[in-house]
Structure formats: structure tokens, C-alpha cells
C-alpha positions as CSV (number, residue, x, y, z in Angstrom):
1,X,67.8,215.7,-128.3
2,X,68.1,219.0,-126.7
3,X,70.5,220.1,-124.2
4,X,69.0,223.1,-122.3
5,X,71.6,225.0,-120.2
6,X,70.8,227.3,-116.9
7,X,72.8,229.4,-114.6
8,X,72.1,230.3,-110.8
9,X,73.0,231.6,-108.0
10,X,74.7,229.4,-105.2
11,X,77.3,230.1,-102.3
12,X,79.9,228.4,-100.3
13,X,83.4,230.1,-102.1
14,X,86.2,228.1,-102.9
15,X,89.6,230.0,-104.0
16,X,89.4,230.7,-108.0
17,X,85.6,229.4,-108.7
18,X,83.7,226.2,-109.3
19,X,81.0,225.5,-112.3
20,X,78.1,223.1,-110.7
21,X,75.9,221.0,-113.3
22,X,72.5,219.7,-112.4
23,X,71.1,217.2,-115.5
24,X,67.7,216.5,-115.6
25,X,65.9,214.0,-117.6
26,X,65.9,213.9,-120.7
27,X,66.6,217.6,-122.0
28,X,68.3,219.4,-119.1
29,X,71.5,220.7,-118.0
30,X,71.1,223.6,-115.0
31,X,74.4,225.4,-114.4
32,X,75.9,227.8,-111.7
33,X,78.7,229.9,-110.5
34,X,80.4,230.6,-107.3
35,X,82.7,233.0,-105.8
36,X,84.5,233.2,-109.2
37,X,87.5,235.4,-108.5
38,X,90.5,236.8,-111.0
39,X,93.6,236.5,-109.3
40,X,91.7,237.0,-105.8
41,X,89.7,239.9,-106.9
42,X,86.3,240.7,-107.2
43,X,84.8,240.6,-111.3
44,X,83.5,243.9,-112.6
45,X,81.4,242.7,-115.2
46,X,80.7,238.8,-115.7
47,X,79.7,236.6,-118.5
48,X,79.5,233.1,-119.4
49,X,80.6,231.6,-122.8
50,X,79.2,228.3,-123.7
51,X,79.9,225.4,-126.7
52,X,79.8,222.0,-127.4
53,X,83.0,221.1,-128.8
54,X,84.3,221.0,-131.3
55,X,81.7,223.1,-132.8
56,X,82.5,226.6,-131.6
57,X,80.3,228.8,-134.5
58,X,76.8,227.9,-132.3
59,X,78.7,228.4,-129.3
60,X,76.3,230.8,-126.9
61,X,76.7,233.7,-124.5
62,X,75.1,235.2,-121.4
63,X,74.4,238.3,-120.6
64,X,77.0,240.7,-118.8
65,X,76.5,240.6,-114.9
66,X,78.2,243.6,-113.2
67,X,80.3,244.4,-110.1
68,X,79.9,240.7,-108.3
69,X,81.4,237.1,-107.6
70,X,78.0,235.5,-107.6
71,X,76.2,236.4,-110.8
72,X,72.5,235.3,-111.3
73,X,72.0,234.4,-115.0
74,X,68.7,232.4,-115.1
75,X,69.0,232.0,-118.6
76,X,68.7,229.3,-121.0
77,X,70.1,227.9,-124.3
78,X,69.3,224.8,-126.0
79,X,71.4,223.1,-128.6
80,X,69.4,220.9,-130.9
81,X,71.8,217.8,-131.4
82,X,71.1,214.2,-132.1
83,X,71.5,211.7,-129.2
84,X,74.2,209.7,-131.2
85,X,76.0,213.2,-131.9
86,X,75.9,215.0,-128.4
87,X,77.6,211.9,-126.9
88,X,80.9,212.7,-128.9
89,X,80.6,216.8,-128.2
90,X,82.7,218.3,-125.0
91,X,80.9,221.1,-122.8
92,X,83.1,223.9,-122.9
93,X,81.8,226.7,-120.0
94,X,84.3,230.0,-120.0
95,X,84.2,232.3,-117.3
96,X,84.7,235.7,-118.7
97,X,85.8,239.3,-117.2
98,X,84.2,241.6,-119.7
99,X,85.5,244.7,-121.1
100,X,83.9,246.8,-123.9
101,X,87.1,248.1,-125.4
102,X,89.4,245.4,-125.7
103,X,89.4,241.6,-125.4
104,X,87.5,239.7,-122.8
105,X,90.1,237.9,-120.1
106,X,89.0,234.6,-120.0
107,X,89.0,233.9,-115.7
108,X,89.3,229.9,-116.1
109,X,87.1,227.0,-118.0
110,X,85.8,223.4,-117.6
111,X,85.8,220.9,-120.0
112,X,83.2,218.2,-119.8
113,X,83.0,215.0,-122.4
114,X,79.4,214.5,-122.8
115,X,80.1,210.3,-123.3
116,X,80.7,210.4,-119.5
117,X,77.6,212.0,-118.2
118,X,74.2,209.8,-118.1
119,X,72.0,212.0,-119.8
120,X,69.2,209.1,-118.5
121,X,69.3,210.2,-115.4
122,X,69.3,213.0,-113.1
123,X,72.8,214.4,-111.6
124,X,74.7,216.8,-110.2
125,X,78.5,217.2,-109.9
126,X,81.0,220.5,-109.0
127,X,83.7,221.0,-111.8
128,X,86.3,223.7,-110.5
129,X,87.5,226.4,-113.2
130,X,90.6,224.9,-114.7
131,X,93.2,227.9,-116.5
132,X,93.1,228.3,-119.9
133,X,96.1,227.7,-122.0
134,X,97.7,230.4,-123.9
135,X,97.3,227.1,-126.9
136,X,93.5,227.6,-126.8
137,X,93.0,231.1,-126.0
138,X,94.9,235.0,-126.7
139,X,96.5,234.9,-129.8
140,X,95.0,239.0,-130.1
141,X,92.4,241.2,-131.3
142,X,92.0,242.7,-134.7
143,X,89.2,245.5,-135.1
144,X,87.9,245.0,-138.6
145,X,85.1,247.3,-140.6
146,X,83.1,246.0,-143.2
147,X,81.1,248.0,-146.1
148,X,79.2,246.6,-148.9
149,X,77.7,248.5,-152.0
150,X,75.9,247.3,-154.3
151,X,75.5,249.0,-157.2
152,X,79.3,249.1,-157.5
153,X,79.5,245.3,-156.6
154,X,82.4,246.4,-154.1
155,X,83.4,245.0,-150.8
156,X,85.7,247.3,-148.5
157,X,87.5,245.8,-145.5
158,X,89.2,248.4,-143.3
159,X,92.3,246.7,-140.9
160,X,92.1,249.9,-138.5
161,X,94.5,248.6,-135.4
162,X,95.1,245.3,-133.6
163,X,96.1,244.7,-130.0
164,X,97.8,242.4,-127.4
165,X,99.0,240.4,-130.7
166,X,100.8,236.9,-129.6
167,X,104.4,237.6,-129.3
168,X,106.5,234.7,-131.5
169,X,109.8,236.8,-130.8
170,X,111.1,236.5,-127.2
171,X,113.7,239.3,-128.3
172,X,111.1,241.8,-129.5
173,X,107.7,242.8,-130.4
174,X,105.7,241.7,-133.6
175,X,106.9,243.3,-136.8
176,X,103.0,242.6,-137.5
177,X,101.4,242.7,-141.0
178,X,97.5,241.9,-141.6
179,X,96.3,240.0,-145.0
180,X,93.1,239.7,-146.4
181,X,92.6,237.1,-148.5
182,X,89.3,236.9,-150.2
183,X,87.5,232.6,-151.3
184,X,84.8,232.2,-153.3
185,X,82.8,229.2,-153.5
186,X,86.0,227.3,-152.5
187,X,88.7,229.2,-154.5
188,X,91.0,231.2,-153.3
189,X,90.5,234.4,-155.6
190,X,92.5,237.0,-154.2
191,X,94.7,238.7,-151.3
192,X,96.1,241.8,-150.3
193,X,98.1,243.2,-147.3
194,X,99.3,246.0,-145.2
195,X,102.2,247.5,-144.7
196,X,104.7,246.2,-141.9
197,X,104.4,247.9,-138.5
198,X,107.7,247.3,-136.2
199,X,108.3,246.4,-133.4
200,X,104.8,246.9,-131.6
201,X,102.1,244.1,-130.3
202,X,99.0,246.5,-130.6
203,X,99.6,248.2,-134.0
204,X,97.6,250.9,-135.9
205,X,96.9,250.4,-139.3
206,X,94.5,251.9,-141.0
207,X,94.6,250.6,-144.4
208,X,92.0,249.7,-146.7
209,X,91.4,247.0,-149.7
210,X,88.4,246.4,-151.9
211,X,87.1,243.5,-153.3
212,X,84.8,243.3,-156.8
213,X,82.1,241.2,-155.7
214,X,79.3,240.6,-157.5
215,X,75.6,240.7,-155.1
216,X,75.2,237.0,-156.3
217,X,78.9,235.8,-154.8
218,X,78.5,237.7,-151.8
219,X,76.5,235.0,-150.3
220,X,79.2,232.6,-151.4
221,X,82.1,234.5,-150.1
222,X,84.3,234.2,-147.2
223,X,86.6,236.4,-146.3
224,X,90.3,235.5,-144.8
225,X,91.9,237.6,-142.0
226,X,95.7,236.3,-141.1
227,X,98.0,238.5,-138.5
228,X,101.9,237.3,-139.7
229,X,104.9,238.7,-137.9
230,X,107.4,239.7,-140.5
231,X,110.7,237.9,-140.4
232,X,112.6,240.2,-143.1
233,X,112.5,238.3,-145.5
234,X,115.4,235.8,-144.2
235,X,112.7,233.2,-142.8
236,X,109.4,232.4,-143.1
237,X,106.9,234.9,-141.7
238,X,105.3,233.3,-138.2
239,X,101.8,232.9,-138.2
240,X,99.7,235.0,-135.2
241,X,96.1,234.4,-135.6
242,X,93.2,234.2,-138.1
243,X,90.0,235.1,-138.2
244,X,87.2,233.9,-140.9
245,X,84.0,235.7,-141.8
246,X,81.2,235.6,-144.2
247,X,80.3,231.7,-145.8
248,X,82.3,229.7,-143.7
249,X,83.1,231.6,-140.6
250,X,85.2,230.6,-137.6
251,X,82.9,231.9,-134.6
252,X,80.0,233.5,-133.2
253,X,81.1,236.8,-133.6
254,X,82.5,236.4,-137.0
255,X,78.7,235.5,-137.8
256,X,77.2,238.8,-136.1
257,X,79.5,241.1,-138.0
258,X,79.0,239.4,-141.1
259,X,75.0,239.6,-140.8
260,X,75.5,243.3,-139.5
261,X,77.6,244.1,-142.5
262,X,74.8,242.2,-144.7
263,X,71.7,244.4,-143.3
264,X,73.5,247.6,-143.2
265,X,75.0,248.0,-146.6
266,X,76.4,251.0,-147.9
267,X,77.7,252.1,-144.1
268,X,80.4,250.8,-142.5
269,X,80.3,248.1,-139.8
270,X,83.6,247.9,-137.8
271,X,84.1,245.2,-134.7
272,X,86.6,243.8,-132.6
273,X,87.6,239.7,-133.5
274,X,89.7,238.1,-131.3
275,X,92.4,236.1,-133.3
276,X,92.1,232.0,-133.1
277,X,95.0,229.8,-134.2
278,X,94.9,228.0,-137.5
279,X,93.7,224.8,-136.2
280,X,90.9,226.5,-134.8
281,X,89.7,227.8,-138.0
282,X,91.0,225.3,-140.2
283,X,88.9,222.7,-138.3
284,X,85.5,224.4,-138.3
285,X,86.4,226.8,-142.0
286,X,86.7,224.9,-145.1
287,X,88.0,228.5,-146.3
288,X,91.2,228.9,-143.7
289,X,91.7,225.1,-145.1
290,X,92.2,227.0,-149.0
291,X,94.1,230.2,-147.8
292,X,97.9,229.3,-147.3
């Protein structure tokens, strides 16, 4: 079973943005936007982000559109899933406002359960872009760089800043502290951290950690990223976001650095991740499920 997804162009605006959904037998789904506005103005640059839940590390992306409400995609993904298994997925579609620098603002989503469509049949149906939930998305961004050498069997991860971390203190900012932790072929082999940086939800770090790592366990390695807000000791540290690369990663993106890091050894790879919660990457990361 394939499920083949398109985006168009159609008209007639509603307020925030509605998501249409054509299904044609037996591999099809056609998609398309219109007038999809953030908080009533016009997107500068547009993208689509699309999964079948709960699986989110195949989940696929458009292309940026710029400067308009009515983006014409004409593109197409296809997900290669049995019948029996893409009756119990969820189409998630994510509207996004793109920016190059930072995070992308996610503009609204729809959720649609799979079990209720008739994928026997032809159909269309509007779905209006629902808000997403600061539980499912913006927990912050870490910008991460990545170098492999080989001959010294030595991986270096560089925690250069964060930004827009999720504030667990209504009375201040993170007291924010990045740790790596580093699983091999299941176990848990190692972590180190940074220093604390008060009082700030975008801090600057610039610390870096090496890892031995033998050629051989690279493929086998994952590699941990946890954001903690420092509770001085007194409590227990909260938890801010994760982010898991390498064997078992926790995304798309976690993959593309990874394989960037993988081709380009010997130089330095740095990226943007944008944090997930613990769930998140415990349910698709059998390495988050070893790391405390």
C-alpha cells in the first residue's frame, strides 16, 4: 500500500487556513492549502511538514514557497506501508512559517486517523488548521556541530548556543545546562555536560566533549542531547527537551545531520535541532528509553 500525497493550489479564504484532501483509488491522497494566514498576516516563506503518526523519523517536507497565502506545491511523497498498518497511522499535515536562522513557527495542523477514511474509494473533505499545543510542539532549539576522525577514533560534539528554550520557571528564565550522553549498541556508556548558564532562555555555550569511538561502533552509536533547567541543587533539575541522533534518532532532521556528519568526516557539521519532549523520543528512540 502506498499513500501518495499532493499539494495545490485552490481559493475561497476562510480566517486562519483549511487543509483539503482528495483520495483516490487505491494509492492516492491529493492535498491543498488556502489562504493560510499567521495571526491575519500574509506568510513570508511557506512549507508543509507531513507524517503518519506516530512515526515521525519518515515524516516528509515540502519545499519553501515565498511571500504568499496560496502556495503551489505540486509535489509528491509516498509512504510505503502495509494496508493492515496504515489503518492504525494518523496524518499529521503542519503548516509552517519558515525562517533560516531560528525555528520554524508552526501556523496550525490537522490531525486525520487513517481508520476513518475509505481508502476504497474516492473522497474529498476540507479539514481547517487546528493550533498546535505548546504539549506537541516548542520546547526550543539547540544548534549542535558534529566532527568525526577517524584515525583518532574520536567523536566531537560542540553545544554552541540554544534558543527560545521552554520556560519551566514562571518566576525566571532557564538556568539551562546541555548533556550529552553517548549509547552504544544499547548501553549507556557515557555523559558529559556544560556549565550552567543563568537566568537566560536562548543561551550561549560553546563547549565541547569528545567521545572515543571506534569506526566499527560508530554505526552502532547514538548520541543523547538533553536541555535541564538547573534547580540548585535543592530539587530535581526539570527536564526541557531532547534531541537523539545517530542509530536510533528521534526525527528527520536528526537523520540529515547525522548522514552529513557521516560523509563529511574530519570537518565539522553544525545544525539547528529543535528540542522534542521525552515522550516524543522515548517512543520512537530505544536510546532516550536508556538515558535517564
Amino acid at each position: 500500500m502506498y499513500a501518495s500525497l499532493s499539494i495545490y493550489r485552490s481559493h475561497n479564504p476562510p480566517y486562519k487556513g483549511d487543509v483539503w484532501l482528495s483520495q483516490n483509488p487505491p494509492k492516492n491522497l491529493a492535498l491543498c492549502g488556502r489562504k493560510i494566514q499567521r495571526r491575519g498576516f500574509k506568510l513570508p516563506f511557506a512549507l508543509f511538514h507531513v507524517s503518519l503518526l506516530p512515526d515521525n523519523k519518515n515524516a516528509r517536507q515540502t519545499t519553501v514557497k515565498k511571500k504568499t497565502q496560496d502556495p503551489i506545491y505540486e509535489e509528491t511523497f509516498t509512504f510505503e506501508i502495509p494496508y493492515r498498518e496504515v489503518v492504525r497511522r494518523t496524518l499529521e499535515l503542519k503548516v509552517k512559517d519558515f525562517d533560516k536562522y531560528s525555528r520554524h513557527c508552526v501556523v496550525g495542523h490537522i490531525l486525520l486517523p487513517l481508520q476513518n477514511v475509505n481508502l476504497a474509494r474516492p473522497s474529498r473533505m476540507w479539514r481547517p488548521l487546528a493550533q498546535c499545543s505548546m504539549e506537541t510542539e516548542e520546547y526550543g532549539e539547540l544548534l549542535l556541530s558534529l566532527n568525526y576522525l577517524p584515525v583518532a577514533g574520536r567523536l566531537n560534539v560542540d553545544i554552541i548556543k540554544a534558543k527560545q528554550l521552554l520556560q519551566t520557571s514562571l518566576a525566571r528564565g532557564a538556568d539551562s545546562y546541555v548533556r550529552v550522553s553517548l549509547v552504544v549498541r544499547g548501553r549507556h556508556v557515557k555523559s558529559k555536560k556544560t556549565a550552567v548558564r543563568k537566568n537566560t532562555l536562548s543561551p550561549s555555550f560553546n563547549e565541547s566533549f569528545s567521545f572515543q569511538l571506534a569506526g566499527s561502533e560508530l554505526k552502532e552509536a547514538s548520541l543523547v542531547v538533553t536541555a535541564w533547567d538547573w534547580n540548585g541543587g535543592v530539587m530535581r533539575d526539570e527536564f526541557i527537551g531532547r534531541v537523539v541522533l545517530g542509530k536510533q534518532p528521534s526525527g528527520p532532521h536528526e537523520i540529515t545531520h547525522w548522514t552529513n556528519m557521516m560523509t563529511s568526516q574530519r570537518h565539522s557539521v553544525a545544525q539547528w535541532h529543535s528540542l522534542h519532549s521525552r515522550l516524543q523520543c522515548d517512543q520512537v528512540s530505544t536510546a532516550s528509553r536508556t538515558v535517564p
